[in-house]
C-alpha positions in Angstrom: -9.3 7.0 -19.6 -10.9 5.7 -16.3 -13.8 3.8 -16.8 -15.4 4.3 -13.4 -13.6 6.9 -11.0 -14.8 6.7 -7.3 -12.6 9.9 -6.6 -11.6 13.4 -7.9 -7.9 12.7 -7.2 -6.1 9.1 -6.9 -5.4 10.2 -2.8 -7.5 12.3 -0.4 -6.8 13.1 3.0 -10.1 12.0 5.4 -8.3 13.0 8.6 -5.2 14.8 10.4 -2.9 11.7 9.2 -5.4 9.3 7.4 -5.5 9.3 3.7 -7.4 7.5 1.3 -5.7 5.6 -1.8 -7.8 5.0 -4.9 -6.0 1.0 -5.9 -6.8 -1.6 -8.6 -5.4 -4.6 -9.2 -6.7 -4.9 -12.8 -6.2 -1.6 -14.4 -4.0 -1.6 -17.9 -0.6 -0.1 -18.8 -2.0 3.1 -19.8 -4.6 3.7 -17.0 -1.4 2.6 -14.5 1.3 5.0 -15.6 -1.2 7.8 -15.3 -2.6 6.8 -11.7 1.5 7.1 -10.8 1.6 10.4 -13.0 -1.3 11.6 -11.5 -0.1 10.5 -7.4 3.0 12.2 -8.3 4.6 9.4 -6.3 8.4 9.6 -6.1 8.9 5.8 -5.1 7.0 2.8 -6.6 6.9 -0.9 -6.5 5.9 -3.0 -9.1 3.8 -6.6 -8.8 6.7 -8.6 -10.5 4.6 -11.9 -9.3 1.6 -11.8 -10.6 2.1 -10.0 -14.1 5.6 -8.4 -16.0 6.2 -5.7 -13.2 9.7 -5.5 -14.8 8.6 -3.2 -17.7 6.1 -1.3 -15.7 8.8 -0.1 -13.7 11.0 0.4 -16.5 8.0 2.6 -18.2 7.6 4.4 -14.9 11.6 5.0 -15.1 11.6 6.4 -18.3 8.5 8.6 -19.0 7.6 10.0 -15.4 11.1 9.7 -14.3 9.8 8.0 -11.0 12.2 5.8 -8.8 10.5 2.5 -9.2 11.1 -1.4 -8.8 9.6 -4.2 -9.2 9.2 -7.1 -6.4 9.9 -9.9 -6.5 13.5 -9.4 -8.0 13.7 -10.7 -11.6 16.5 -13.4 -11.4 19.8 -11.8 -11.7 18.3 -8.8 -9.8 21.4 -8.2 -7.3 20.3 -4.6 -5.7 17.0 -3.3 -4.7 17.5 0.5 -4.7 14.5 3.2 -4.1 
């Protein structure tokens, strides 16, 4: 699924309280929700400037059943609640 994996796991620990956190900023839907399945992340934020971070979050929602929103708040978005 990953085309080039520079780590075993999406986190490691490197130190007693330093950790390091595979990111991408161009990965696709598919590749995403499995990085977040595979963090096992309880909380998430979504880019909502830069591409539909809306539906990310929704998928995140509703397949992995992770708390997730996406920032900035979609107009109409009264409540930010992780």
């Amino acid at each position: 699924m990953c085309q080039r994996l520079e780590f075993n796991m999406p986190c490691r620990q490197i130190g007693d309280r330093e950790y390091l956190v595979a990111l991408s900023d161009h990965s696709d839907f598919d590749v995403l929700i499995e990085y977040v399945k595979r963090t096992r992340a309880k909380k998430v934020v979504t880019d909502n400037f830069r591409s539909n971070g809306d539906a990310l979050a929704k998928e995140l929602r509703k397949r992995l059943g992770v708390c997730a929103v996406a920032m900035p708040r979609s107009p109409g978005q009264t409540t930010l609640s992780l």
